[in-house]
C-alpha positions in Angstrom: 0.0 0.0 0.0 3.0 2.9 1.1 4.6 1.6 -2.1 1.7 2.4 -4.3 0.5 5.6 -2.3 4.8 6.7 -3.1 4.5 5.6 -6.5 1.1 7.7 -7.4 3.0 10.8 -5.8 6.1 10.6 -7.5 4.2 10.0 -10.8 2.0 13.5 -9.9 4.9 15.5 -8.9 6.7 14.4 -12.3 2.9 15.0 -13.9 3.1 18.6 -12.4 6.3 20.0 -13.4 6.5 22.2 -16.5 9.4 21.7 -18.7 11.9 24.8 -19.0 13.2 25.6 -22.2 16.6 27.1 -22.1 18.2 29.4 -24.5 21.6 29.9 -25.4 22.6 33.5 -25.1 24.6 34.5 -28.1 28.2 35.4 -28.3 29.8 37.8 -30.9 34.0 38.1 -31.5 36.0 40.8 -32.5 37.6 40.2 -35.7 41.7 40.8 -34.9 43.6 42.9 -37.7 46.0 40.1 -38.0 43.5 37.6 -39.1 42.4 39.8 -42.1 45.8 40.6 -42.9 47.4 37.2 -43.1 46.7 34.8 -45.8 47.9 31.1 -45.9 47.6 28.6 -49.1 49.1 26.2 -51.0 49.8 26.5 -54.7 51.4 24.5 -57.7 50.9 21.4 -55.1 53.6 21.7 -52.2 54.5 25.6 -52.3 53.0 27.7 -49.2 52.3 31.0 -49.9 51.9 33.4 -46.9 51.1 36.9 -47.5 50.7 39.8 -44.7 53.2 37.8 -42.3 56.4 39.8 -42.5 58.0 38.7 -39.5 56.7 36.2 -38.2 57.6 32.9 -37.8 55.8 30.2 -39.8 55.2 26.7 -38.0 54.2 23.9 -40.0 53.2 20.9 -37.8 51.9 17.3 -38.6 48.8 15.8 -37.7 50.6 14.0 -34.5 51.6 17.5 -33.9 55.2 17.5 -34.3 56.6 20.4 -36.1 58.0 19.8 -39.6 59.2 23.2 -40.7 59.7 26.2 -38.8 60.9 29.6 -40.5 61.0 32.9 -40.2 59.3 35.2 -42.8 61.3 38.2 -44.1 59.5 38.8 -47.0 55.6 40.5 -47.2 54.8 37.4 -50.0 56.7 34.8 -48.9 56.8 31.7 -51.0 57.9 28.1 -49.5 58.3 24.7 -51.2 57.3 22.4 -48.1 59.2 18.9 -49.9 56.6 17.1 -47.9 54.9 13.3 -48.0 51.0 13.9 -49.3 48.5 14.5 -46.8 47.4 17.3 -44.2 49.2 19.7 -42.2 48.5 22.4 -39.7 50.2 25.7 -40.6 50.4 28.6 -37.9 51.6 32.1 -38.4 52.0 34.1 -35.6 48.5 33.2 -34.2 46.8 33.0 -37.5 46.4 28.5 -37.7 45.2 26.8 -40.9 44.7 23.2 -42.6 46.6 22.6 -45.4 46.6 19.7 -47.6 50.0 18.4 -49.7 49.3 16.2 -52.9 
């Protein structure tokens, strides 16, 4: 009988509760200068090409995140041939990081 006389009352309390809906308040970033400013690609196949980064130092790291190449830039277009095995790489100038793929 107490078990059934609990069981109704947890089952109304449950029955009585009204759900809340949360929102998620929104959250806006400044764009940095250096972000718009520095640009990161790869062209004929396995030559980066950094632009905006005069110097900084470029960081080129694997994806088990050991660093491959590391180099200063001196130059405002500063051209690189990487020499490296196909496949993905993290860049990073200054605090500017990118993907990259090699092929």
């Amino acid at each position: 009988m107490m078990k059934r006389l609990l069981s109704l009352l947890a089952v109304g309390m449950l029955a009585m509760t009204t759900p809340q809906i949360l929102h998620a308040s929104s959250v806006e970033y400044s764009v940095n200068d250096e972000f718009s400013k520095i640009s990161i690609s790869i062209i004929n196949r396995n030559v980066l090409a950094i632009t905006g980064a005069n110097g900084q130092v470029v960081r080129v790291y694997n994806l088990t995140g050991m660093c491959v190449v590391s180099y200063k830039i001196d130059a405002d277009n500063f051209h690189y041939d990487l020499n490296l095995p196909k496949g993905c790489y993290i860049v990073k100038v200054g605090t500017v990081v990118r993907k990259v793929s090699v092929s």
